[in-house]
MOPAC internal coordinates of N, CA, C and O (Angstrom, degrees):
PM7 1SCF
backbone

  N    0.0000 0     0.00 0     0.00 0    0    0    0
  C    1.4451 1     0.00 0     0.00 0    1    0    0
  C    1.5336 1   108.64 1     0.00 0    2    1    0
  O    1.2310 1   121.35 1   -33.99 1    3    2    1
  N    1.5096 1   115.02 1   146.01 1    3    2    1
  C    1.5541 1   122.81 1  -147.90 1    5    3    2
  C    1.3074 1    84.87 1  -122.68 1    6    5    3
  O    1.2310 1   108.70 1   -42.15 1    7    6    5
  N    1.7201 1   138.74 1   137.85 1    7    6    5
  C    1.3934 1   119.14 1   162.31 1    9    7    6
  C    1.4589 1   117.91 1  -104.48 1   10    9    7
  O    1.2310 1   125.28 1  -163.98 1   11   10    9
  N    1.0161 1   107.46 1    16.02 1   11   10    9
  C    1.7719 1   135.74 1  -155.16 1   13   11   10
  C    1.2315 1    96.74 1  -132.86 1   14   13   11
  O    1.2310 1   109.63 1   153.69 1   15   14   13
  N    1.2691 1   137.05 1   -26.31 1   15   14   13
  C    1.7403 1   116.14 1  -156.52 1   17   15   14
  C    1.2620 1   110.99 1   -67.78 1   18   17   15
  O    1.2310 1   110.99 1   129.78 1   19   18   17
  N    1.3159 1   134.56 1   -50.22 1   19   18   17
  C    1.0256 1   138.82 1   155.00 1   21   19   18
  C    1.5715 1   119.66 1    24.01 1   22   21   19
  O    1.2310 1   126.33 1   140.28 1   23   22   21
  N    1.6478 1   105.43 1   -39.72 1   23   22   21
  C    1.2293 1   128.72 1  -147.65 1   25   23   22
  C    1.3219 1   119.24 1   -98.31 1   26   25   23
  O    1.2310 1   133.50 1   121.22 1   27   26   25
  N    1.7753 1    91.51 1   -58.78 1   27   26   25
  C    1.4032 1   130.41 1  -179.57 1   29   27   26
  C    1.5116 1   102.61 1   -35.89 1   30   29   27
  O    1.2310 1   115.05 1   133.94 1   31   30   29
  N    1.9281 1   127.00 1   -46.06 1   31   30   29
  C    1.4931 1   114.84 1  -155.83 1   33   31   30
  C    1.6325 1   103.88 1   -77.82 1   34   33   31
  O    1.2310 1   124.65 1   160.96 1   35   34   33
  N    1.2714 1   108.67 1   -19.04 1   35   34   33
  C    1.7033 1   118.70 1  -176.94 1   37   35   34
  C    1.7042 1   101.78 1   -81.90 1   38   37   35
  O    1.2310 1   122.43 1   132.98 1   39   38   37
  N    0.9082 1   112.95 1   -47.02 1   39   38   37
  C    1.4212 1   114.46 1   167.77 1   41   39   38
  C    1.4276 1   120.84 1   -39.28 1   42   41   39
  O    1.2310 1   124.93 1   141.99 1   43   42   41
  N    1.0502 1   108.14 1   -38.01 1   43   42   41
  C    1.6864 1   118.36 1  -151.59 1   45   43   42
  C    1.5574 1    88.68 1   -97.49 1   46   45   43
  O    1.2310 1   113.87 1   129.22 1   47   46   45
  N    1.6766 1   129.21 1   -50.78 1   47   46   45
  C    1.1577 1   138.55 1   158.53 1   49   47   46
  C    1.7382 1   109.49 1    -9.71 1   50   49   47
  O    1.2310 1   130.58 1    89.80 1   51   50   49
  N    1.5690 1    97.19 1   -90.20 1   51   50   49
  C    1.4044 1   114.42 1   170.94 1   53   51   50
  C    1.3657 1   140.81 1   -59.27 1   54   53   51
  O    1.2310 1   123.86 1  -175.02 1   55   54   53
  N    1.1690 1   110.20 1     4.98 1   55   54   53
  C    1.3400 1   128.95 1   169.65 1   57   55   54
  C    1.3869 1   118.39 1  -100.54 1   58   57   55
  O    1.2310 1   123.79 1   149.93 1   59   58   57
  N    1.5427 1   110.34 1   -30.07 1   59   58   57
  C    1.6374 1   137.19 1   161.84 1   61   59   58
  C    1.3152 1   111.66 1   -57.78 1   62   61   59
  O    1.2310 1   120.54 1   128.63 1   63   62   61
  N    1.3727 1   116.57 1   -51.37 1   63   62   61
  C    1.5225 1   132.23 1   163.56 1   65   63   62
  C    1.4490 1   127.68 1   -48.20 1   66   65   63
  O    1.2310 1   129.81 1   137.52 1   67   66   65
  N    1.5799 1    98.70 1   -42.48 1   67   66   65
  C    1.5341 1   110.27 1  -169.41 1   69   67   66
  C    1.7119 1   113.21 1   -83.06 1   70   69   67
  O    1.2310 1   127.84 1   163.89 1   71   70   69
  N    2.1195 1   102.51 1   -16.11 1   71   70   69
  C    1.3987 1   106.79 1  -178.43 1   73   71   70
  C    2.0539 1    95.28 1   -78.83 1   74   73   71
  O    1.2310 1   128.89 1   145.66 1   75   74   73
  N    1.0961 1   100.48 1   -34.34 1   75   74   73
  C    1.4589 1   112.18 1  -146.82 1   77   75   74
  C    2.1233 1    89.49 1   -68.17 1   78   77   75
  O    1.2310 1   129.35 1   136.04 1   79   78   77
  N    1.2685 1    99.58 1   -43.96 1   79   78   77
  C    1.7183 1    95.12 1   179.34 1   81   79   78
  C    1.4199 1   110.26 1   -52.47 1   82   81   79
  O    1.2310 1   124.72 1   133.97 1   83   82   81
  N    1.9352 1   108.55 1   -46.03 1   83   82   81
  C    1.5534 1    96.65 1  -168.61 1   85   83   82
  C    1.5875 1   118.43 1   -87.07 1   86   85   83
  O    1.2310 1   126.63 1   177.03 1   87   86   85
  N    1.5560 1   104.86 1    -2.97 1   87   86   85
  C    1.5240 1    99.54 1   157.24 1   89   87   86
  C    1.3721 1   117.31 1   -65.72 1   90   89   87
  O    1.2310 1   117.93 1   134.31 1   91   90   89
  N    1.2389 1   121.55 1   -45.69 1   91   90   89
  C    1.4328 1   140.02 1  -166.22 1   93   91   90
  C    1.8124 1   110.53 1   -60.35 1   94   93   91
  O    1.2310 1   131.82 1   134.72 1   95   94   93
  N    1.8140 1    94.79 1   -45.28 1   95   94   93
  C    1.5727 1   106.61 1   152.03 1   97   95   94
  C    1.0936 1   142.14 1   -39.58 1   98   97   95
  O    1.2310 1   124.69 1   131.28 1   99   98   97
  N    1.4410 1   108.60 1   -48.72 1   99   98   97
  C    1.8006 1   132.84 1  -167.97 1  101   99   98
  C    1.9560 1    94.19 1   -82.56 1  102  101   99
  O    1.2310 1   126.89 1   151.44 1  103  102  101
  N    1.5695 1   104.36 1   -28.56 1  103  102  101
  C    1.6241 1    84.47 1   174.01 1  105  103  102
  C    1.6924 1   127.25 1  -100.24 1  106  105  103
  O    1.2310 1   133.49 1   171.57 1  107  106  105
  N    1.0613 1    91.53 1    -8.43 1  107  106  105
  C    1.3835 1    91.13 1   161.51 1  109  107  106
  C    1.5700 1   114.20 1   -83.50 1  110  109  107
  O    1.2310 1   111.62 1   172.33 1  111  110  109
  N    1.3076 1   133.39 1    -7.67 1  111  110  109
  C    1.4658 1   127.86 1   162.69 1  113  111  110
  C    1.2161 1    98.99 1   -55.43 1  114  113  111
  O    1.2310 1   126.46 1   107.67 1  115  114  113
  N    1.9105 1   105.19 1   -72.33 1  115  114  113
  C    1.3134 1   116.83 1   179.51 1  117  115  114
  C    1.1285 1   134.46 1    -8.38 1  118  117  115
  O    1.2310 1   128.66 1   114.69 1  119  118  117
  N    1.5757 1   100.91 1   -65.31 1  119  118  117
  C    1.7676 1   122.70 1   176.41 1  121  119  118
  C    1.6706 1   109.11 1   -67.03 1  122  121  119
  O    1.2310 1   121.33 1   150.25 1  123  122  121
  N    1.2049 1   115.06 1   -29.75 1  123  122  121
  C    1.7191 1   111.90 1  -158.68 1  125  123  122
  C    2.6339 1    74.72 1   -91.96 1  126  125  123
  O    1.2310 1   127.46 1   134.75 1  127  126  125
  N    0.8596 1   103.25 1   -45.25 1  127  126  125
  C    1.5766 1    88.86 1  -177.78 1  129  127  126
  C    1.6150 1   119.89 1   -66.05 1  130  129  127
  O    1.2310 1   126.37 1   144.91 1  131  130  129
  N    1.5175 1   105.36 1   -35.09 1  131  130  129
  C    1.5783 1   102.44 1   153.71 1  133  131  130
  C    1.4780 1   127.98 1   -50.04 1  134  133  131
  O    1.2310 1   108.04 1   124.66 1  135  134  133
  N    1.0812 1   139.95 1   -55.34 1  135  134  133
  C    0.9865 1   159.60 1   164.31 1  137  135  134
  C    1.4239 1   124.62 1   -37.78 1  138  137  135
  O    1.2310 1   124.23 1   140.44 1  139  138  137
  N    1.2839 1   109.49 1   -39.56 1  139  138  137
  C    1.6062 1   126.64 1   177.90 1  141  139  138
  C    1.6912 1    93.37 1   -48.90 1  142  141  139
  O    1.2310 1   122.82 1   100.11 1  143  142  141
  N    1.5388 1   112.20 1   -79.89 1  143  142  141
  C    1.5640 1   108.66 1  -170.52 1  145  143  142
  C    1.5733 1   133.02 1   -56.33 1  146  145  143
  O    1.2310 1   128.51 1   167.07 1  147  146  145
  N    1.2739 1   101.22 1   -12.93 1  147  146  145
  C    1.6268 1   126.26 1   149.68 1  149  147  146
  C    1.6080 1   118.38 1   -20.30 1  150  149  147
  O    1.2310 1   136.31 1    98.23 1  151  150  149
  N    1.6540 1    86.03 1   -81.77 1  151  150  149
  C    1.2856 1   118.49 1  -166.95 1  153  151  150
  C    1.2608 1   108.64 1   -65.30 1  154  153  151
  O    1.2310 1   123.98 1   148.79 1  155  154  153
  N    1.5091 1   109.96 1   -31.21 1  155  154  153
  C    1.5496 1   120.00 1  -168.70 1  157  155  154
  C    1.5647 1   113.10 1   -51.69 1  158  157  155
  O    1.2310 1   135.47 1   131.29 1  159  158  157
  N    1.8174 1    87.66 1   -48.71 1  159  158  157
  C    1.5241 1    93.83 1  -168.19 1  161  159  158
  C    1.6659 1   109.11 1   -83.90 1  162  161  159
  O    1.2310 1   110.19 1  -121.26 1  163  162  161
  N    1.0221 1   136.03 1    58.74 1  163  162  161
  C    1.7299 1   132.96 1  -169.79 1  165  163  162
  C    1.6754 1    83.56 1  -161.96 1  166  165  163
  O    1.2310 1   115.60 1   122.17 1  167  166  165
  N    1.6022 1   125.96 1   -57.83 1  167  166  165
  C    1.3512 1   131.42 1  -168.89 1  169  167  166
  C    1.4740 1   109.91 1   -85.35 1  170  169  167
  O    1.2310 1   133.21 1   -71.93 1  171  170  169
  N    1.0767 1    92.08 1   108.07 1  171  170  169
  C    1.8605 1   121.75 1   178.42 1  173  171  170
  C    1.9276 1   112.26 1   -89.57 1  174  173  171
  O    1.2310 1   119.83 1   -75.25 1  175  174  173
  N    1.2141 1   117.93 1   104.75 1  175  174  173
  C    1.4650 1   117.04 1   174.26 1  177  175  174
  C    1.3305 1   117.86 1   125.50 1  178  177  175
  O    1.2310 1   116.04 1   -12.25 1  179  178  177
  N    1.3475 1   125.12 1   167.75 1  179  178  177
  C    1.7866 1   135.11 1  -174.93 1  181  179  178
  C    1.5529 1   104.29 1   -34.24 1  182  181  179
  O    1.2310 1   121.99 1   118.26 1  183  182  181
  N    1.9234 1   113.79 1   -61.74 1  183  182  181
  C    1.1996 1   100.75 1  -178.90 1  185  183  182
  C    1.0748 1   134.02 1   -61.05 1  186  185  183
  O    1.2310 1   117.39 1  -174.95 1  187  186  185
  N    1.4055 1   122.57 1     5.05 1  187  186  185
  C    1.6896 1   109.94 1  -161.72 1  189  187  186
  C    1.6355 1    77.51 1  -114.43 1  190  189  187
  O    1.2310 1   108.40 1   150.57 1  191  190  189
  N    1.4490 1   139.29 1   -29.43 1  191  190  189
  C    1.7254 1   121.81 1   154.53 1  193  191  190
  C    1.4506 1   111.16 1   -58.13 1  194  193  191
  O    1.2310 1   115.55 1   156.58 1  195  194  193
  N    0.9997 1   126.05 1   -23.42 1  195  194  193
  C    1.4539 1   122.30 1  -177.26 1  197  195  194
  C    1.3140 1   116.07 1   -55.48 1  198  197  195
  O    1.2310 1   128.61 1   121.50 1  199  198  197
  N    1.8900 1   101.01 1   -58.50 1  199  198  197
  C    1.5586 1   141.45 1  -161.62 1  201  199  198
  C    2.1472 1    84.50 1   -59.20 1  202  201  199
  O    1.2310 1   132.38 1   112.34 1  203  202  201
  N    1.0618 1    93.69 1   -67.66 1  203  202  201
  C    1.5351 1   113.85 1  -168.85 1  205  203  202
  C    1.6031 1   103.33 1   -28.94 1  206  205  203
  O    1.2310 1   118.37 1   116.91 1  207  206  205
  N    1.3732 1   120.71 1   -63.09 1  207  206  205
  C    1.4734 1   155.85 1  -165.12 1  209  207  206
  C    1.4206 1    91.41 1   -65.29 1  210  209  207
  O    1.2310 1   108.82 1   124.66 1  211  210  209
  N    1.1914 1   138.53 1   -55.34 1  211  210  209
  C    1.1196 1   145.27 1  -127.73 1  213  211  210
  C    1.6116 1   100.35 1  -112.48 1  214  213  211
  O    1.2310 1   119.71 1   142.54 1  215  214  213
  N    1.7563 1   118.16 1   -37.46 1  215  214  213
  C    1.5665 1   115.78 1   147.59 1  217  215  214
  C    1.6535 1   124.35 1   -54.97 1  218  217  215
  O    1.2310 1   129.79 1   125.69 1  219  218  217
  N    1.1785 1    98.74 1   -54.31 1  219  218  217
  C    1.6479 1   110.58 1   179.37 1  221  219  218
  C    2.0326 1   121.86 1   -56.29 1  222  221  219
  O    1.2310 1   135.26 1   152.66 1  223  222  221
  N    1.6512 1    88.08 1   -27.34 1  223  222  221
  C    1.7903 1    99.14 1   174.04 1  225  223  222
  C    1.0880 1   121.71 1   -91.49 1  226  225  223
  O    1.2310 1   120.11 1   146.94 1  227  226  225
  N    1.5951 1   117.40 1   -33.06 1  227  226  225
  C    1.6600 1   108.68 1  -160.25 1  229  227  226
  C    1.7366 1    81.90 1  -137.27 1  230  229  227
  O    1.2310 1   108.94 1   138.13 1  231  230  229
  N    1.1630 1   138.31 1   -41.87 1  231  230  229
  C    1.6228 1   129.32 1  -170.95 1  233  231  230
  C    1.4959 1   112.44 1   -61.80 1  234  233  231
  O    1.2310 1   130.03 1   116.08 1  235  234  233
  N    1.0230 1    98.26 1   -63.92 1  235  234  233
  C    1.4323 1   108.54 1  -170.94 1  237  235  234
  C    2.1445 1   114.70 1   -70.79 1  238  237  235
  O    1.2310 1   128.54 1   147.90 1  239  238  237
  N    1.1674 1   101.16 1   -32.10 1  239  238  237
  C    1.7707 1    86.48 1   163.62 1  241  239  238
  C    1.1216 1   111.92 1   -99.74 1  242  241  239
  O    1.2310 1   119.13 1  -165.39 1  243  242  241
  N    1.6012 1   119.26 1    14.61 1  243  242  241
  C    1.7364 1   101.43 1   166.98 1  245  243  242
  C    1.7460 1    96.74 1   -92.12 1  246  245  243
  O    1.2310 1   119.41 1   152.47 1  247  246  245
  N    1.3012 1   118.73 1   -27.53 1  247  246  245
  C    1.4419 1   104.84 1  -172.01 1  249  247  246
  C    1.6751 1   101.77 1   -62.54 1  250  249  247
  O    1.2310 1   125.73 1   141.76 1  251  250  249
  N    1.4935 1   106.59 1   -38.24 1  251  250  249
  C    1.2470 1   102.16 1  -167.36 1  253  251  250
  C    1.7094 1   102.03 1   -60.83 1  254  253  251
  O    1.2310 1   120.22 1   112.72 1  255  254  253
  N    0.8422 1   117.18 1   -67.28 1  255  254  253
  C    1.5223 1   100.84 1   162.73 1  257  255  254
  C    1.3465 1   130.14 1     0.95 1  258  257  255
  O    1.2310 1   128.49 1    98.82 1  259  258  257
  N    1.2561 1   101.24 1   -81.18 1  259  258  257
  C    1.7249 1   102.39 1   172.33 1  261  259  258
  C    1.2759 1   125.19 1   -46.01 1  262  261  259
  O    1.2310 1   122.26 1   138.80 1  263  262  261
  N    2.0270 1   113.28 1   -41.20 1  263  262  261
  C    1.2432 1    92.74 1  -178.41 1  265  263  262
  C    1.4401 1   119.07 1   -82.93 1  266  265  263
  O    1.2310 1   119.03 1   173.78 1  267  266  265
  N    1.5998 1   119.46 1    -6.22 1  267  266  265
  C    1.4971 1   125.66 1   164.83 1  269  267  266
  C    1.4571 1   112.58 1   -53.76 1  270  269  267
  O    1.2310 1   117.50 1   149.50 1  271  270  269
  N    1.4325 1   122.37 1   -30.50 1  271  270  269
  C    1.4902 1   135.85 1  -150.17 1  273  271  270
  C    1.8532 1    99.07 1   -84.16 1  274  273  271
  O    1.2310 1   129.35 1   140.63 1  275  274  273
  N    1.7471 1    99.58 1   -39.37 1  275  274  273
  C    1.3599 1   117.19 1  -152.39 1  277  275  274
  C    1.8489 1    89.90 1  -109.49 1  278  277  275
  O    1.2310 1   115.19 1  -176.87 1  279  278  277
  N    1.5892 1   126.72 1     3.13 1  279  278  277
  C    1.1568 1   121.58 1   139.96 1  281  279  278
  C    1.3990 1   128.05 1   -68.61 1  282  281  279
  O    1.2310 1   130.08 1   149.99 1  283  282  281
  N    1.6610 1    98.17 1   -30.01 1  283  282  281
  C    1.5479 1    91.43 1  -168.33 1  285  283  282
  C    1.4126 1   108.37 1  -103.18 1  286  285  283
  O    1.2310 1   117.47 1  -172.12 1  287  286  285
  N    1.2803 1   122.42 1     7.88 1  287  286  285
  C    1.6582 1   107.90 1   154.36 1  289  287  286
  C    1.3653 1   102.54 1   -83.79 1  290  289  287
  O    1.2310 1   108.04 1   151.74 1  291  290  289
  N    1.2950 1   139.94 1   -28.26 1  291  290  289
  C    1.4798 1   107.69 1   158.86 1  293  291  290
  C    1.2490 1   154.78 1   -53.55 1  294  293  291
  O    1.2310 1   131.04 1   151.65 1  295  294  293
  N    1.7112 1    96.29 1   -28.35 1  295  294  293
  C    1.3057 1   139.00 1  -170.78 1  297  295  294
  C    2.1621 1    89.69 1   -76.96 1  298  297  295
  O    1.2310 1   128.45 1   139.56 1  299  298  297
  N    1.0926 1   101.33 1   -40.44 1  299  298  297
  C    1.6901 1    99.84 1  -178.53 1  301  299  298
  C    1.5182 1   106.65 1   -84.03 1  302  301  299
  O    1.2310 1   121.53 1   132.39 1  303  302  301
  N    1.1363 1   114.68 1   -47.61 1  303  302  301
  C    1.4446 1   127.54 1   168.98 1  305  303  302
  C    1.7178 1   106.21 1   -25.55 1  306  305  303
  O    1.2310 1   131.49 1   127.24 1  307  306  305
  N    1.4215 1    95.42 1   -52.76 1  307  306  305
  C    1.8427 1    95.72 1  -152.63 1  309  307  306
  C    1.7038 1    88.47 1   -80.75 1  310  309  307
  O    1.2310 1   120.11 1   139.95 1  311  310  309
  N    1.7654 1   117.40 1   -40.05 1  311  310  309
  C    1.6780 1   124.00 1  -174.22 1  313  311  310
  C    1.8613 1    98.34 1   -42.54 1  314  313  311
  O    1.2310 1   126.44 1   140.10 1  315  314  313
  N    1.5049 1   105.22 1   -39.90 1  315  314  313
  C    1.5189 1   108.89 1  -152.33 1  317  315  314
  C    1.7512 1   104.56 1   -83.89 1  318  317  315
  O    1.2310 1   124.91 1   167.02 1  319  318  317
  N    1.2536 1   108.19 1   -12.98 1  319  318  317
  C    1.6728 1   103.42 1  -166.20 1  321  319  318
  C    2.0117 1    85.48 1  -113.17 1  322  321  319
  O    1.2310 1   114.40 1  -177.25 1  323  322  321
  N    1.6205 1   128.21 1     2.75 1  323  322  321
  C    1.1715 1   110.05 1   146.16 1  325  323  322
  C    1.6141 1   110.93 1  -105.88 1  326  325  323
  O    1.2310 1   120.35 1  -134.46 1  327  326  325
  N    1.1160 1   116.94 1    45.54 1  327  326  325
  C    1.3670 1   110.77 1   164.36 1  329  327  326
  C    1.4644 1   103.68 1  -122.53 1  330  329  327
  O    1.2310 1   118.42 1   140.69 1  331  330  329
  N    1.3106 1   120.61 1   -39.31 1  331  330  329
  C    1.3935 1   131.64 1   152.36 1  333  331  330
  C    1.9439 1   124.71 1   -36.65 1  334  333  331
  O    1.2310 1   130.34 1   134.78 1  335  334  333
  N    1.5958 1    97.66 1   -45.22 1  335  334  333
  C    1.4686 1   105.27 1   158.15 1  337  335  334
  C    1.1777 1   131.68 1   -64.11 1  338  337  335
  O    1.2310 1   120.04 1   138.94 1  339  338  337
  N    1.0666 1   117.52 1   -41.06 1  339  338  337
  C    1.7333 1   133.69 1   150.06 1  341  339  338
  C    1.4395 1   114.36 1   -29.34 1  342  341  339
  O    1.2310 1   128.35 1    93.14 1  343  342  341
  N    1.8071 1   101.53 1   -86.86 1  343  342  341
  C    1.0757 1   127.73 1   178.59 1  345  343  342
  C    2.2959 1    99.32 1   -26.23 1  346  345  343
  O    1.2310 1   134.45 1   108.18 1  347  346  345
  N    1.3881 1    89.67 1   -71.82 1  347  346  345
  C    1.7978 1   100.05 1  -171.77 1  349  347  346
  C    1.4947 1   107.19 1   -34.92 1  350  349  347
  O    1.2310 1   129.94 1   130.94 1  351  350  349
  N    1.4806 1    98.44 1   -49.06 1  351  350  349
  C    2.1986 1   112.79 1  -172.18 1  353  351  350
  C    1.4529 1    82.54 1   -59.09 1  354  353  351
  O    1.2310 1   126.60 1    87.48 1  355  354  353
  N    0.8895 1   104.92 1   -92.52 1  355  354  353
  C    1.9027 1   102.33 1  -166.36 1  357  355  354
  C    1.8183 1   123.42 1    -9.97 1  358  357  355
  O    1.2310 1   136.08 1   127.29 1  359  358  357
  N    1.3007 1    86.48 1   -52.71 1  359  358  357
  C    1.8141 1   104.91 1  -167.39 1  361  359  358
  C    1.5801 1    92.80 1   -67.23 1  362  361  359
  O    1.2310 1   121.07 1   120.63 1  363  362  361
  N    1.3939 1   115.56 1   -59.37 1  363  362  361
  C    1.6378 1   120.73 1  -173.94 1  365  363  362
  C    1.7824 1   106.00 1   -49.45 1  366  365  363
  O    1.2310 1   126.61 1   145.45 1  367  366  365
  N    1.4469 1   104.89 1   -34.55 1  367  366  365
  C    1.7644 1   101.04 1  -171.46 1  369  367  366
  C    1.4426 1    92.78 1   -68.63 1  370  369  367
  O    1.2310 1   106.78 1    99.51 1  371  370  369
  N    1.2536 1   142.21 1   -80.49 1  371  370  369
  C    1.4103 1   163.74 1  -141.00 1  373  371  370
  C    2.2035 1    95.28 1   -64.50 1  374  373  371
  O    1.2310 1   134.66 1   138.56 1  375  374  373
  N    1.2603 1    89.24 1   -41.44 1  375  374  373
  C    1.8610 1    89.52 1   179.24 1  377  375  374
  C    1.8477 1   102.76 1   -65.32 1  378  377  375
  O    1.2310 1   123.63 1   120.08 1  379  378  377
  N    1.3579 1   110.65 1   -59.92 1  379  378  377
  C    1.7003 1   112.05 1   163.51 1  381  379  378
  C    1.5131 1   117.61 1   -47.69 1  382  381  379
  O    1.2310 1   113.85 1   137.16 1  383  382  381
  N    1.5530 1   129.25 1   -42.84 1  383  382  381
  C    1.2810 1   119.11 1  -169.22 1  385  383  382
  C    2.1884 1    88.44 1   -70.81 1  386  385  383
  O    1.2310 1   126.19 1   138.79 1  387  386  385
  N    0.8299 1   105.70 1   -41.21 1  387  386  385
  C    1.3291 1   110.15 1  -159.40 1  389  387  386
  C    1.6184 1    95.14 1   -74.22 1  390  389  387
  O    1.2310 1   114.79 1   143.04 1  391  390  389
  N    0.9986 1   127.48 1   -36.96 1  391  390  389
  C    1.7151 1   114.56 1   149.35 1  393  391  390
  C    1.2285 1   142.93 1   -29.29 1  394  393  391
  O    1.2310 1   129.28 1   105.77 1  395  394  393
  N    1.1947 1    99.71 1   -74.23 1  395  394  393
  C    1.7172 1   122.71 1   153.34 1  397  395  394
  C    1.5389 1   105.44 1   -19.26 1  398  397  395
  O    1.2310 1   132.78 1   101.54 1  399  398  397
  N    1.6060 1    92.92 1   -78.46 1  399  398  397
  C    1.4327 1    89.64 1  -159.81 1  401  399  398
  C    1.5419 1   123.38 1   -63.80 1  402  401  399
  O    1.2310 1   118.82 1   164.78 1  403  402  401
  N    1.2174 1   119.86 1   -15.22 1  403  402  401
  C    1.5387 1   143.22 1  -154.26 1  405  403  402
  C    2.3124 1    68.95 1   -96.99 1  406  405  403
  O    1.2310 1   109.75 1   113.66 1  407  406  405
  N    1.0825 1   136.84 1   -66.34 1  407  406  405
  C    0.9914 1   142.46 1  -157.68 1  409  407  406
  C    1.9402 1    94.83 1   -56.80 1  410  409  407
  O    1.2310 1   122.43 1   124.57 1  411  410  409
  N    1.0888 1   112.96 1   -55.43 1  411  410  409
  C    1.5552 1   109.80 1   165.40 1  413  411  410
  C    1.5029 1   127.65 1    -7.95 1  414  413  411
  O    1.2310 1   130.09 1   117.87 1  415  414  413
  N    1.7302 1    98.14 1   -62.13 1  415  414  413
  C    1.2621 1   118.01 1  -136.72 1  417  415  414
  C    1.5689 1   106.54 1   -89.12 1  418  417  415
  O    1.2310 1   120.10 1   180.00 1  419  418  417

């Protein structure tokens, strides 16, 4: 018996969710870094080194960012549903010790 489970199927939901955004993340880098050499070859001049420089400096490690950001609510996600497992072991020992003794009497 789970005193928490309740929980666990929404958990698992949103954690499914939270992988599925930062996959969804990692391809739109993908696509926006494909694309760079694309453009390269059609864009002639400073700006299109600029453009280039300017994905590779600030575009591309801010996404990475996000998907670091949108690792670590999973990464807390999973910390938080074993503290909850804990939490449950604990409650289940103390409901049995408190059996027992109630069984004593």
């Amino acid at each position: 018996m789970s005193f928490f489970q309740f929980m666990r199927d929404r958990v698992s939901e949103v954690s499914s969710g939270v992988s599925q955004q930062q996959n969804i993340t990692t391809q739109v880098m993908d696509n926006i870094q494909g694309f760079v050499p694309k453009i390269m070859q059609s864009w002639i001049g400073g700006d299109a080194n600029e453009f280039q420089a300017d994905v590779a400096r600030k575009v591309i490690p801010a996404i990475q960012e996000v998907i670091a950001a949108i690792a670590g609510v999973n990464l807390n996600l999973t910390k938080a549903t074993g503290v909850v497992d804990q939490a449950d072991s604990k409650v289940k020992g103390m409901v049995d010790n408190l059996e027992q003794e109630f069984g004593k009497i």
